[in-house]
C-alpha positions as CSV (number, residue, x, y, z in Angstrom):
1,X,304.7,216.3,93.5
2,X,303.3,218.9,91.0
3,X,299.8,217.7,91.5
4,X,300.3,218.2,95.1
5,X,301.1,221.9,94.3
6,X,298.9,222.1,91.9
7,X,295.9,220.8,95.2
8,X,297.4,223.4,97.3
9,X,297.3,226.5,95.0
10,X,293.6,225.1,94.2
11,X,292.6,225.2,98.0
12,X,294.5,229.1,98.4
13,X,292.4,230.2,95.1
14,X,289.5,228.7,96.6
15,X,289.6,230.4,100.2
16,X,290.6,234.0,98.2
17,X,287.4,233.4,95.9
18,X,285.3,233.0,99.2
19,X,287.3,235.9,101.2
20,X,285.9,237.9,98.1
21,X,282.1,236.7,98.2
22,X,282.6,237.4,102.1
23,X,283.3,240.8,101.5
24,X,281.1,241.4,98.5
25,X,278.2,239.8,100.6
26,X,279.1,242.4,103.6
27,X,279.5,245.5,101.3
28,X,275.6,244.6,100.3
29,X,274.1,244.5,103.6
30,X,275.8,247.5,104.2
31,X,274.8,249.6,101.1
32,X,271.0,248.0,101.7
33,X,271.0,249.5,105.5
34,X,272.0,252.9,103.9
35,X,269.1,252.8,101.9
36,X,266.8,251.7,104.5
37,X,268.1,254.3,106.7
38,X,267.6,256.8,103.9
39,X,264.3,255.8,102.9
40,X,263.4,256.0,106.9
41,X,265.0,259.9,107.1
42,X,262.7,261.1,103.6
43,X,259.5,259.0,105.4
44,X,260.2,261.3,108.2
45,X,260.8,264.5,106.0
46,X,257.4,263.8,104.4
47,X,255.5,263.1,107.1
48,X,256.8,266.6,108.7
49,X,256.2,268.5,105.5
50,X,252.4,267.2,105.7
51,X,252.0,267.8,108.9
52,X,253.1,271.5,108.5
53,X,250.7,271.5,105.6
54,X,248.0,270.1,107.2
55,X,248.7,273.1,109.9
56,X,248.7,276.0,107.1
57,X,245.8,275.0,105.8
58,X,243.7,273.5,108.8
59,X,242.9,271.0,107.0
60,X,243.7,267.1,108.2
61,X,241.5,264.8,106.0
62,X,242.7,263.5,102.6
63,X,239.0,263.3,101.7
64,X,238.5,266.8,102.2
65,X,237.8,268.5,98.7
66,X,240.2,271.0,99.6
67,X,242.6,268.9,100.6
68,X,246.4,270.5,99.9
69,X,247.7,268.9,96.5
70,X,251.0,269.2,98.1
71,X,249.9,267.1,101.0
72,X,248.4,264.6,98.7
73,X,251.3,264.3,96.5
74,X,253.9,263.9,99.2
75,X,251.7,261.5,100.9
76,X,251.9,259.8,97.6
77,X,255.8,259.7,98.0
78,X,255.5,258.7,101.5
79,X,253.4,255.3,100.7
80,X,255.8,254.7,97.8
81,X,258.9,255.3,100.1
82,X,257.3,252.7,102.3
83,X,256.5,249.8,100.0
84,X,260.4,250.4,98.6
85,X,261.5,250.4,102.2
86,X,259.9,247.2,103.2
87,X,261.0,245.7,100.0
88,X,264.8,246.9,100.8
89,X,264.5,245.2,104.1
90,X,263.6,241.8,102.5
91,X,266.2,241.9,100.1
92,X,268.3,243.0,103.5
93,X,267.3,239.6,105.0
94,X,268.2,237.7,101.9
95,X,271.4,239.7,102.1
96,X,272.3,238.9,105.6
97,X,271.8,235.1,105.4
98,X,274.0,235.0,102.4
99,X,276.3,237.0,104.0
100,X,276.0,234.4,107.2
101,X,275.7,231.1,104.7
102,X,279.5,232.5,103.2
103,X,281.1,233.6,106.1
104,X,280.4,230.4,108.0
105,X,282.3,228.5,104.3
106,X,285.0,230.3,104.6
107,X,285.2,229.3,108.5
108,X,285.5,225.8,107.2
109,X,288.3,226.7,105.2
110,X,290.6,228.8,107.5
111,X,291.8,225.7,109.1
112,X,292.9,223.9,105.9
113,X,294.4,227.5,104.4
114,X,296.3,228.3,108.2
115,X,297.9,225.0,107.6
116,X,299.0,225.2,104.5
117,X,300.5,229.0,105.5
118,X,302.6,227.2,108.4
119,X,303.6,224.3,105.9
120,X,305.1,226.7,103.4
């Protein structure tokens, strides 16, 4: 009889531990889509701070030797903001399957902890 028990607490300790990874898995996507959506709104500051430079000083092409060192540098943080950005998006997609691999787990074990809820 105490092994019994001992089964059942097993299986409610189980389906806890996945409720956590579940919701540790979620609060990663989430927290990765922040960035990604931060990263997108400093692209866009950047890339409106070089165009206004690019405006004061009339002058559009990097290559040109007086090029704004303003423009160049935040056109240095733009590419940079990008490579993070698309490397934050493929951790996202890691994230997301993860998320999808756990939450479909603990699926499988809502029917065996329901049961043991209207047992008790």
């Amino acid at each position: 009889m105490a092994w019994g028990v001992g089964m059942e607490q097993s299986k409610v300790s189980g389906f806890r531990q996945k409720q956590f990874e579940v919701n540790e898995r979620e609060t990663k996507v989430a927290l990765l889509r922040t960035m990604i959506r931060d990263f997108d709104n400093m692209i866009g500051q950047l890339e409106q701070q070089i165009a206004t430079e690019e405006d004061r000083t009339r002058i559009k092409d990097p290559r040109h030797p007086a090029y704004s060192m303003f423009a160049k540098a935040a056109a240095k943080r733009r590419q940079n903001l990008l490579i993070s950005e698309a490397h934050t998006r493929s951790m996202l997609d890691v994230a997301k399957r993860e998320f999808d691999e756990v939450t479909a787990q603990l699926s499988d074990l809502e029917p065996i902890h329901n049961n043991q809820l209207s047992a008790a």
